[in-house]
C-alpha positions in Angstrom: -24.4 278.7 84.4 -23.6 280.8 81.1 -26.8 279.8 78.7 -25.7 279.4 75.1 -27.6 280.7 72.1 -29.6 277.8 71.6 -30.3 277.0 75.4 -31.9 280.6 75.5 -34.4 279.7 72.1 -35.1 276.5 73.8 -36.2 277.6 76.6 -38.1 280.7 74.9 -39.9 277.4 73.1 -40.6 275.9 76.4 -42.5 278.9 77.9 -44.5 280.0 75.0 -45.6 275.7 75.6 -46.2 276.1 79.0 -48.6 279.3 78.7 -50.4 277.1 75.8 -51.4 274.1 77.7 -51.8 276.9 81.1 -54.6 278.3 78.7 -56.2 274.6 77.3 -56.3 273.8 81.2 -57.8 276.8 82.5 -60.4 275.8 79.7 -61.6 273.2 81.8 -63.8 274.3 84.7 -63.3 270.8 87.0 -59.4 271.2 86.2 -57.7 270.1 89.5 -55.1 273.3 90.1 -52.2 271.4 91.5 -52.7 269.2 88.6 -51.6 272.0 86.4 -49.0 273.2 88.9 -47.3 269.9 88.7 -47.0 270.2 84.7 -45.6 272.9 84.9 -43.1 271.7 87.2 -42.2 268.7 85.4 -42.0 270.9 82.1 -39.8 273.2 84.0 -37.5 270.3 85.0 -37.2 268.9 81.9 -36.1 272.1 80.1 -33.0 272.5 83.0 -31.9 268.8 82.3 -31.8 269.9 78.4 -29.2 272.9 78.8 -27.4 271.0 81.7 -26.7 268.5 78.7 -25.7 271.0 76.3 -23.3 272.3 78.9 -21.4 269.5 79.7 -17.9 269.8 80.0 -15.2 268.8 77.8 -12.4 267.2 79.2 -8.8 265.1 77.3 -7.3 262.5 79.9 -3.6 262.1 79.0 -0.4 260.2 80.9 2.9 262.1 81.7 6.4 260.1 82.4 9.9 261.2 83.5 13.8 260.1 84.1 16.2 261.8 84.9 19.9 260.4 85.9 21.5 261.6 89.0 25.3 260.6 90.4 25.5 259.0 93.2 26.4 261.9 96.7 26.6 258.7 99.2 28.0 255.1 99.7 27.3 252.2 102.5 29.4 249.5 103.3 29.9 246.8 105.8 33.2 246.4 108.4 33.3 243.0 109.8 35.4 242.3 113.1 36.2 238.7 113.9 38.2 238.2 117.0 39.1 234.5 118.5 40.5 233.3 121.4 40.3 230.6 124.6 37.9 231.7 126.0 34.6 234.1 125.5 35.7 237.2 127.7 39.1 237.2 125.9 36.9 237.2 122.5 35.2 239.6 123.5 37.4 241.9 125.2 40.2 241.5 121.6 37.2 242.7 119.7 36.3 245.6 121.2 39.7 246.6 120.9 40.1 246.1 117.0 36.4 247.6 116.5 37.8 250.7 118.3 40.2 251.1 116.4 38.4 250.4 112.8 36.2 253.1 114.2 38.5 256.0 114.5 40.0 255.1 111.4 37.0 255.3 109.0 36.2 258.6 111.1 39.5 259.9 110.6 39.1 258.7 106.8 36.0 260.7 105.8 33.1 258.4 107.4 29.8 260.2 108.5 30.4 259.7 112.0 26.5 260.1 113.2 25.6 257.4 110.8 27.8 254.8 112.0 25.8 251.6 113.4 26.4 248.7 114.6 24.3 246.1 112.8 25.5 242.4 114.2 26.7 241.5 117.1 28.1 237.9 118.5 30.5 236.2 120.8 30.2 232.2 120.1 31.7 228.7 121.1 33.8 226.7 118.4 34.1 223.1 117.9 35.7 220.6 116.2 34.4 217.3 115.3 36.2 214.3 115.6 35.7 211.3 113.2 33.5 209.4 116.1 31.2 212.4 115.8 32.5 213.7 119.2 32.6 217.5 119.6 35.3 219.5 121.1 35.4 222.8 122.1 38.5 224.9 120.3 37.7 228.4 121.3 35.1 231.2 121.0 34.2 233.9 118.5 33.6 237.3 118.9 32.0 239.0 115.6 31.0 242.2 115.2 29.6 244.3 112.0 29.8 247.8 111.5 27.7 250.1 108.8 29.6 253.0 107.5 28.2 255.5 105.5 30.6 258.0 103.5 28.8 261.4 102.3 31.9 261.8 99.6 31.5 259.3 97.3 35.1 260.0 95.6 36.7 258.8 98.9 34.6 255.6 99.4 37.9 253.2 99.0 39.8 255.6 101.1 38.2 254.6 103.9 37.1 250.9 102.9 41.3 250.7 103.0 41.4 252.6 106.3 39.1 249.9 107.8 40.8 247.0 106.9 44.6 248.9 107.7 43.0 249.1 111.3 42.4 245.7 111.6 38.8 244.6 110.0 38.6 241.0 108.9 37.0 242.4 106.0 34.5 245.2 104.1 31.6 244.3 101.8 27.9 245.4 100.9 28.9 248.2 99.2 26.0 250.3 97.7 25.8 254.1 96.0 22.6 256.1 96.8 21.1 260.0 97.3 20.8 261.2 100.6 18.3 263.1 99.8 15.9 260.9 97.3 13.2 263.0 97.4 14.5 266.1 96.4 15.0 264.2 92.5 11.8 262.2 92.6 9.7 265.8 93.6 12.3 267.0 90.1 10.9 264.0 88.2 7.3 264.1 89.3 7.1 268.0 87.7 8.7 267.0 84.3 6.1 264.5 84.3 2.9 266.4 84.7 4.2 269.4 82.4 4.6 266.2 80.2 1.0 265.9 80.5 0.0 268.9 80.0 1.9 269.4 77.3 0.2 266.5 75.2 -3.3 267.2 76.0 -2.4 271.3 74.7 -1.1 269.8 71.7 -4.3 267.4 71.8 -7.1 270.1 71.7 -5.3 272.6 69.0 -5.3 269.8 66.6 -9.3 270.0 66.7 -9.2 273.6 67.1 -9.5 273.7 71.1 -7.8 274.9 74.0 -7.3 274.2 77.3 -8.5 276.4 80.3 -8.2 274.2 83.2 -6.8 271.3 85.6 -9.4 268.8 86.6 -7.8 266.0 88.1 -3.8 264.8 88.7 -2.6 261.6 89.7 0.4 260.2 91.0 1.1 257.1 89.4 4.8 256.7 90.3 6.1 254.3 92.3 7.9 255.4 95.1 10.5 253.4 96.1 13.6 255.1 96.7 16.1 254.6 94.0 19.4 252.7 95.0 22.3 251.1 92.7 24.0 248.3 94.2 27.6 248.3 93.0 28.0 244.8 94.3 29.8 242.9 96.8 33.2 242.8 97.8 35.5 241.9 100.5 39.0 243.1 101.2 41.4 241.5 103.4 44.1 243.0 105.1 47.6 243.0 103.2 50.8 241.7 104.6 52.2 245.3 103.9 49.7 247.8 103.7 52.0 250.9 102.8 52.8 249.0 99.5 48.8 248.4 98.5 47.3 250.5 95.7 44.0 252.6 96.7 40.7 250.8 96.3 39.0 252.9 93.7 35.2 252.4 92.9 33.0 253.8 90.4 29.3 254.3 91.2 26.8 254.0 88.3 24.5 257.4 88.2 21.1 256.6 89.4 17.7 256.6 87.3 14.2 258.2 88.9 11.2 257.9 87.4 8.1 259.5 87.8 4.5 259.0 85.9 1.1 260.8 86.2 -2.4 260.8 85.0 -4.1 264.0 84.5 -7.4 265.1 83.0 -7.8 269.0 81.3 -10.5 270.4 80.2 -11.2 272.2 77.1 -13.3 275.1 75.9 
């Protein structure tokens, strides 16, 4: 520990004490020695709290905040297959055709093809009730929903249309996101703390100080990943689809935030 001017006098003081009372002790002849020892000690301690005091350190706790808007480089949406017929296998069986097909179309469209998933899956019985509350069985159902992401936003009704030419019943849930999220938030978080730091400099010149180091930095963002829901839709097939006009969508550009506490200290 670096003593300053005044720790040095102090303890200067302290000693030229210390061999006073040594001598008043050693004055008296039935003077228990550890007696005087532990004076000393306790004199000795007392002086190192005093310049511990003197150099405590300075510190300026101050909050940092970010956001920065980034366009949209990904879209989901939802396919929906629903096939009917006389029987469950025949359901079934019409399904998987159409799906196969919706398949290879949003592929051939643009469609990330390792991040298509299947999310629902169904084949039913249908009824219809009668007046006397009887039920009657009309057929089954056979549904099936597909998730299809698209990397290229600008072709995102390209293959929503693609879908639904190849036979979907029809496309909704669309959403716009960042495939990679954290990339921007990591972005945000280090406008944030420069923030910081930034305040508390300006903060310790305006009482003549500096500062010389980083004591403490905290995350206080929270870290949910950033997603704008466009909003949903459904498209059904068209009676001519070499007549229908491109579905065109516009994402809005996303907003990240970041926040941080930080404590500097100063000289």
């Amino acid at each position: 520990m670096t003593l300053t001017v005044m720790g040095k006098i102090y303890i200067m003081f302290l000693i030229q004490k210390i061999d006073s009372m040594l001598s008043i002790l050693k004055g008296e002849c039935k003077m228990n020695k550890k007696l005087i020892a532990l004076c000393a000690t306790g004199l000795l301690m007392a002086s190192a709290v005093t310049v511990h005091a003197e150099d405590t350190m300075h510190t300026i706790y101050t909050t940092g905040t970010a956001k920065i808007s980034v366009p949209a480089d990904m879209a989901t949406f939802q396919v929906t297959v629903d096939s009917r017929a006389d029987n469950a296998s025949a359901a079934s069986s019409a399904n998987a055709m159409t799906m196969a097909k919706v398949r290879r179309a949003v592929i051939a469209a643009g469609a990330n093809v390792s991040r298509l998933e299947t999310t629902g899956y169904s084949v039913s019985p249908e009824y219809r009730y009668e007046k006397n509350g009887k039920s009657v069985l009309t057929g089954y159902r056979a549904h099936n929903v597909l998730k299809v992401q698209v990397d290229n936003v600008r072709i995102t009704g390209k293959v929503m249309d693609a879908a639904v030419d190849a036979g979907a019943s029809y496309v909704d849930s669309v959403s716009f996101g960042l495939k990679d999220p954290a990339m921007y938030q990591d972005r945000a978080l280090a406008i944030a703390t420069k923030s910081a730091l930034r305040k508390a400099t300006v903060m310790a010149q305006a009482v003549g100080k500096r500062v010389i180091s980083t004591v403490s930095l905290y995350d206080q963002s929270n870290n949910e990943e950033p997603t704008v829901q466009y909003r949903t839709m459904k498209l059904a097939a068209a009676d001519n689809a070499a007549v229908r006009q491109e579905t065109s969508l516009e994402p809005t550009e996303q907003e990240i935030t970041a926040s941080v506490g930080a404590t500097f200290q100063i000289n």
